[in-house]
N, C-alpha and C positions, 0 to 999 in steps of 0.2 A: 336407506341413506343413513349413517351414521353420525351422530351429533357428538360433538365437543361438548363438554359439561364440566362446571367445574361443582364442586361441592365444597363447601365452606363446614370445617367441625370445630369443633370445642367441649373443653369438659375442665371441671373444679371438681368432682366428687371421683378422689381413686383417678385421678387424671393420666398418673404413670403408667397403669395397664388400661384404662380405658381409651383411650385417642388411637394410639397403638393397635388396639382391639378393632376398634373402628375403622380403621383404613384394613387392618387384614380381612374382614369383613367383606369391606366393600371390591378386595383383589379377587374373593372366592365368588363375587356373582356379577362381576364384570369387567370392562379391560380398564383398569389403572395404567393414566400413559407418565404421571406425574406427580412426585408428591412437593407437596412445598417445607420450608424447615418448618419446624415447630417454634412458635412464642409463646412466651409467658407474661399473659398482660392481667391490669389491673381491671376487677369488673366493672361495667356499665351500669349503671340505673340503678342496684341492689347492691352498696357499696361494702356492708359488713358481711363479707363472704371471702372465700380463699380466691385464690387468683385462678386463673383461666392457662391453660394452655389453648392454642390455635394452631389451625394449620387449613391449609387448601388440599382439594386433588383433583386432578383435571383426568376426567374419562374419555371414553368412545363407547358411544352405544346406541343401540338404534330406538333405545327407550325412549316415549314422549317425557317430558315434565311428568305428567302426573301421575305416569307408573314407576317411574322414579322414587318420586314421593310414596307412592302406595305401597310398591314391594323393596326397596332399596331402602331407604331410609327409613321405614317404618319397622324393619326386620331390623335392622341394627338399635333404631331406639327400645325396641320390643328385648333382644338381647342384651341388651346393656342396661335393660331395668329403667330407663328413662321413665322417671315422674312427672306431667305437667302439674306446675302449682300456678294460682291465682295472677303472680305474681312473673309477668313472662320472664326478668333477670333472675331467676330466684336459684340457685345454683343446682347441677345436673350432671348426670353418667355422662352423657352429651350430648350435643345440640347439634343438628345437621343441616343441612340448606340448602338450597339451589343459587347458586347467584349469578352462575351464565351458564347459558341455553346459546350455542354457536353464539350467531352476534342479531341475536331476538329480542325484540321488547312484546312481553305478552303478560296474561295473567294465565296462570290454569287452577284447576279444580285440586286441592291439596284431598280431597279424598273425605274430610271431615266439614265437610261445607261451609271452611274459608277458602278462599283465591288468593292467592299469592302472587305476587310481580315477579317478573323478572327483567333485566337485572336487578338483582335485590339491593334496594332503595340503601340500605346500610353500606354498601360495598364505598359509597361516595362521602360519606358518611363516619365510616369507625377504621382505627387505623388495624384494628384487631384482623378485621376482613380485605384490608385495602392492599396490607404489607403482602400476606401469604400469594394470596390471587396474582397480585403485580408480580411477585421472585416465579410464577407459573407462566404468565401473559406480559412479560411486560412494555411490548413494544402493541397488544391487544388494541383497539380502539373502546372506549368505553359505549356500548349500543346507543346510550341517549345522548352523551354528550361529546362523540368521539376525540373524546382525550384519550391519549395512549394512557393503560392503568401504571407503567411504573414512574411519570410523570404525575400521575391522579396523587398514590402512594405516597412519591416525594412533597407533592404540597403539602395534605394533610400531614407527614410529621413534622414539616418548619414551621405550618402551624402551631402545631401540640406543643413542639419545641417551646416556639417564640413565646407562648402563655405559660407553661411548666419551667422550663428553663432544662427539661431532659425528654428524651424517649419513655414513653410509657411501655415500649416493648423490650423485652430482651430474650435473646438469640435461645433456645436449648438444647444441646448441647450433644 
């Protein structure tokens, strides 16, 4: 059976060929049905660093989660020089992720003996993950709390909005 997947990227270090990279990547070891645009947001948690590009891609494949993880994502972090630092914000070649598994709520085995949720708890969370996923899914139900995501999306920025007084995202281009 084939699963829907979306995968959530980002990258601050060389971000112009690495994101880039990343999705050509991930077209040469499986079926790419979707990319979403790219944004340029400001970082999370580890504030004096460059800004972020983002973006979504939504798959087909018969892969579980955690060969996903294992062989997918791990070959592109492996290729792209990814460093874990201490510090999980701490800026990167890039950052990959599972955030929907069809419309699953599960943990699985990330391969280095953490578990990982899915849908990924940040999707509700960060508008970095919210925006890209929802221009992919957006009429989607969200698995836990079926809110459709470009509904989810749109609150979380009149949020951000109504506290910032702008969008933390912009379009690239």
């Amino acid at each position: 059976m084939s699963n829907q997947v979306v995968i959530a990227l980002g990258s601050n270090i060389e971000k112009e060929k690495n994101l880039p990279r990343a999705i050509e990547l991930l077209r040469e070891m499986c079926e790419v049905t979707a990319v979403a645009p790219i944004y340029e947001t400001k970082p999370v948690g580890l504030l004096n660093q460059p800004n972020f590009w983002n973006t979504a891609v939504l798959l087909q494949t018969d892969l579980t989660a955690s060969q996903i993880k294992q062989q997918l994502i791990s070959t592109i972090e492996t290729k792209l020089k990814r460093v874990r630092q201490t510090d999980k914000n701490a800026p990167r070649t890039i950052d990959a992720d599972i955030v929907l598994f069809n419309d699953a709520v599960f943990e699985y085995d990330g391969g280095d003996g953490r578990t990982r949720p899915v849908p990924d708890p940040d999707l509700a969370k960060f508008l970095h993950l919210a925006i890209p996923v929802a221009d992919l899914l957006p009429n989607f139900p969200h698995p836990e709390t079926s809110e459709p995501l470009g509904e989810l999306a749109e609150r979380l920025l009149a949020e951000v909005v109504e506290e910032y007084g702008r969008s933390p995202l912009t379009a690239v281009s």
